[in-house]
N, C-alpha and C positions, 0 to 999 in steps of 0.2 A: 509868524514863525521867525527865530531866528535863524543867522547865521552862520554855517562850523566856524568862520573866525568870530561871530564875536562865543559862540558855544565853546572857542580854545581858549576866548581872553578870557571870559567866566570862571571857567576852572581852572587859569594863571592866577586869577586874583584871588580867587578863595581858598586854592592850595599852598601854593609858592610864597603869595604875600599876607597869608590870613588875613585878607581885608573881609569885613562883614558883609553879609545878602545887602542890608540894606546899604550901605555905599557904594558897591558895586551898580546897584541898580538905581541910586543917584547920579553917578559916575559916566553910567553909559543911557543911561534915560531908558530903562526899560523896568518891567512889571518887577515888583520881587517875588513873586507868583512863577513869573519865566525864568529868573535867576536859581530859584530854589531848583525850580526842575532840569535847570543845564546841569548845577552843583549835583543831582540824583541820576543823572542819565551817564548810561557807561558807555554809549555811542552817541555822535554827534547826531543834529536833527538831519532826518531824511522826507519829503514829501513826497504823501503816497494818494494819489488821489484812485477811491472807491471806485473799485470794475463796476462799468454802466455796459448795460444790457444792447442788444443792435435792436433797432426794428424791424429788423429781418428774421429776427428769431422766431417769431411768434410765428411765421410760414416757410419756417426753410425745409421744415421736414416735406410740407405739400410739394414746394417747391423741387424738392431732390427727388418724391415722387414719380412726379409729372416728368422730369428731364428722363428720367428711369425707365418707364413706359414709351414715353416721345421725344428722342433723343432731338430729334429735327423739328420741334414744335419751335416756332417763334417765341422770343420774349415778351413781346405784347400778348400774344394767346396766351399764354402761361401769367399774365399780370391781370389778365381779364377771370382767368379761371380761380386763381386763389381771392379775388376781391380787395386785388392792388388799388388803391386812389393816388398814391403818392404820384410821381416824376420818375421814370425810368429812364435807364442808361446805359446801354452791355458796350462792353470794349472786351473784344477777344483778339485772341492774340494764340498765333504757336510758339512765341519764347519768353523766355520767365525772363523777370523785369531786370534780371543782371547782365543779358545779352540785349537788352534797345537799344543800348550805346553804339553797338553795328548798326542798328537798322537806321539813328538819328545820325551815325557819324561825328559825334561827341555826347562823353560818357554826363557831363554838366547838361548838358539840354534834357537828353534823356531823364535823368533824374529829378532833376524842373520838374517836366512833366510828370513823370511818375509821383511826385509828390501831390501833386497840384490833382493828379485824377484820384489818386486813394485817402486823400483826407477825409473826412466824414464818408465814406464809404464800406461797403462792402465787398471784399474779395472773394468769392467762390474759384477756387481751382479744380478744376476736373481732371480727371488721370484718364488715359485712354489714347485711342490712337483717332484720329481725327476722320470724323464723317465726310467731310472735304477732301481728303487726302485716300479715301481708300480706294483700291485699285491700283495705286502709283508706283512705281518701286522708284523709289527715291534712293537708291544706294548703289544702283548699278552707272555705269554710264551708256547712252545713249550709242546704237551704233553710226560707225561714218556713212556718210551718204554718199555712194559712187553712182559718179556719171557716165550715162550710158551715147557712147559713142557711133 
């Protein structure tokens, strides 16, 4: 694939300077095959590479099941049950990945990581109020403790 500059010099030379397919693609050492199809295309080249499938797909629906029924079911139970072989790995977390940068104390580490855990991965986000968390009121403050004299 080429290009956009040499996809802009292509159609500088064959419009502006009417230089021909073929010395053009003398010129710049490229196919006239590529040449002709820069001189036909009305947008410069863009690469797109073909959506590929996760291999989680083939069990997420089991899997969304099972979390559905057993919220508190283990991931390894849940890997045993649908007839996981691969490598598993859960990272949970309560704040979406634009707030780490508080929890690492710089927003570059955070992101490192963040990079580094979601490459060839899988993200399942769950919506909900946390199994962990319930019972807490997390929004009030805490009363003062007075001492008893």
């Amino acid at each position: 694939m080429i290009s956009v500059e040499d996809w802009a010099e292509i159609r500088r030379l064959h419009r502006a300077e009417k230089m021909p397919v073929r010395a053009i693609a003398r010129k710049l050492g490229i196919s006239r095959n590529t040449v002709r199809r820069a001189v036909a295309s009305d947008a410069p080249p863009k690469y797109q590479r073909a959506p590929k499938g996760s291999i989680v797909d083939a069990v997420e629906l089991q899997i969304r099941e099972l979390v559905e029924q057993w919220p508190d079911m283990p991931a390894t139970v849940i890997a045993e049950r649908i007839g996981w072989t691969r490598s598993l790995t859960v990272v949970t977390s309560n704040k979406p990945f634009g707030r780490w940068g508080e929890v690492f104390g710089d927003d570059t580490v955070a992101a490192a990581m963040i990079d580094r855990l979601v490459h060839h991965a899988e993200v399942i986000s769950l919506r909900g109020d946390s199994f962990r968390m319930r019972g807490r009121d997390l929004g009030s403050v805490p009363p003062a403790e007075t001492s008893k004299d």
